[in-house]
N, C-alpha and C positions, 0 to 999 in steps of 0.2 A: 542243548543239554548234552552231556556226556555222563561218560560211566553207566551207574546202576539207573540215573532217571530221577533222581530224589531233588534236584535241585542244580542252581547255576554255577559254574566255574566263575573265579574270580575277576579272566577275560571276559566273560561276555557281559559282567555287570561294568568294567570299565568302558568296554567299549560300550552299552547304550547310553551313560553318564555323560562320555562325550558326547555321544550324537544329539542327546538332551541339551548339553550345555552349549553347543554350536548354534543349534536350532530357538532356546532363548537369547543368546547374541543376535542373532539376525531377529529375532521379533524386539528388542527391545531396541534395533537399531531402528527400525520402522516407525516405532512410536515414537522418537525422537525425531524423527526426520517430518513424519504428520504434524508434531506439535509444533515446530520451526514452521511448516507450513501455514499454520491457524494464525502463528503470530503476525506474517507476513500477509496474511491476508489482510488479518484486524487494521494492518497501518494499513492498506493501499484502501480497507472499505472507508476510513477515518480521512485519508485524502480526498477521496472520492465525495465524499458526503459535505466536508468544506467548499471541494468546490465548487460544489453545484449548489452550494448556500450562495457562495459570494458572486459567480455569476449570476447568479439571480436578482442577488442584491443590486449588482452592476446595470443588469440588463431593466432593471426598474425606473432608476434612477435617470437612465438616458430615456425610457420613453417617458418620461414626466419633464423632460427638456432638461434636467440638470446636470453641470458639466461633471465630469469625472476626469481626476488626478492624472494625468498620462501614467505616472509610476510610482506606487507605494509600495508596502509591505508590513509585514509582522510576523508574529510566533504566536502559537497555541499550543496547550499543553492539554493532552488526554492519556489520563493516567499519569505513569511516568514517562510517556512520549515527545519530545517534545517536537514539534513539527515547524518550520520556517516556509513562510509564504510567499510569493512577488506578485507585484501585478503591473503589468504594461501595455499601453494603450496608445502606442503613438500617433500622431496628427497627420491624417490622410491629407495632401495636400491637393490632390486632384477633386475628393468628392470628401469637405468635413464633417458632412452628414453621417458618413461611411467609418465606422469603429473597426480597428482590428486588435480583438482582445487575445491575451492569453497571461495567463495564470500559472503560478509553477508553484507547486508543492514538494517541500524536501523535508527526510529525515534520515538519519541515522539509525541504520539498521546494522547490527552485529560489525561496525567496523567500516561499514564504507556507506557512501551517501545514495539514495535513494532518490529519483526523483520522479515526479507524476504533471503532466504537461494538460491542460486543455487551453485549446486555442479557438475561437468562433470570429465571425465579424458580424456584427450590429451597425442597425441606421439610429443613430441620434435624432427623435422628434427635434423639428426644428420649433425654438423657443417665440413666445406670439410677443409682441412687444404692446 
């Protein structure tokens, strides 16, 4: 304050205006950059949780002795996501009891592709004839 004390010069109320308005730019860059966050979480929780569906499914299907595809695939859509699967299991030649799986999950996120890997290896019950 200056002068007599009665009140603000027209600099110091531009100047807090700025500093207000600097300081909402930086908090509204934050909650932009948190909610880019969330979304990117939701796709990798959405991969995550397919693929521990489908390994499972996999991991079933072999201890009940039944063969599984070496290599499939498909798409799922949650929400407006749309997500692309693979799966490969190629043929151990040394021990065909012996699976080595892996699973790839991809999406498109803001422009470039995404992708989420889980790989295990399984024994194949052998089938009783």
């Amino acid at each position: 304050m200056s002068g007599t004390g009665k009140g603000f010069t027209l600099v110091e109320i531009l100047v807090s205006v700025a500093i207000l308005s600097i300081g909402a730019v930086l908090v509204m860059q934050a909650l932009g950059r948190a909610a880019s966050a969330m979304v990117i979480a939701e796709h990798r929780n959405q991969a995550t949780l397919f693929s521990v569906s489908k390994m499972t499914e996999i991991e079933m299907a072999l201890l009940q002795g039944q063969e599984v595809e070496e290599h499939t695939g498909g798409s799922f859509q949650v929400d407006e996501q749309l997500y692309q699967w693979s799966f490969s299991s190629p043929l151990n030649k040394e021990d065909p009891q012996r699976k080595s799986v892996s699973l790839v999950v991809t999406w498109n996120d803001g422009g470039h592709m995404v992708e989420h890997h889980v790989e295990t290896v399984l024994r194949q019950r052998k089938t009783q004839k």
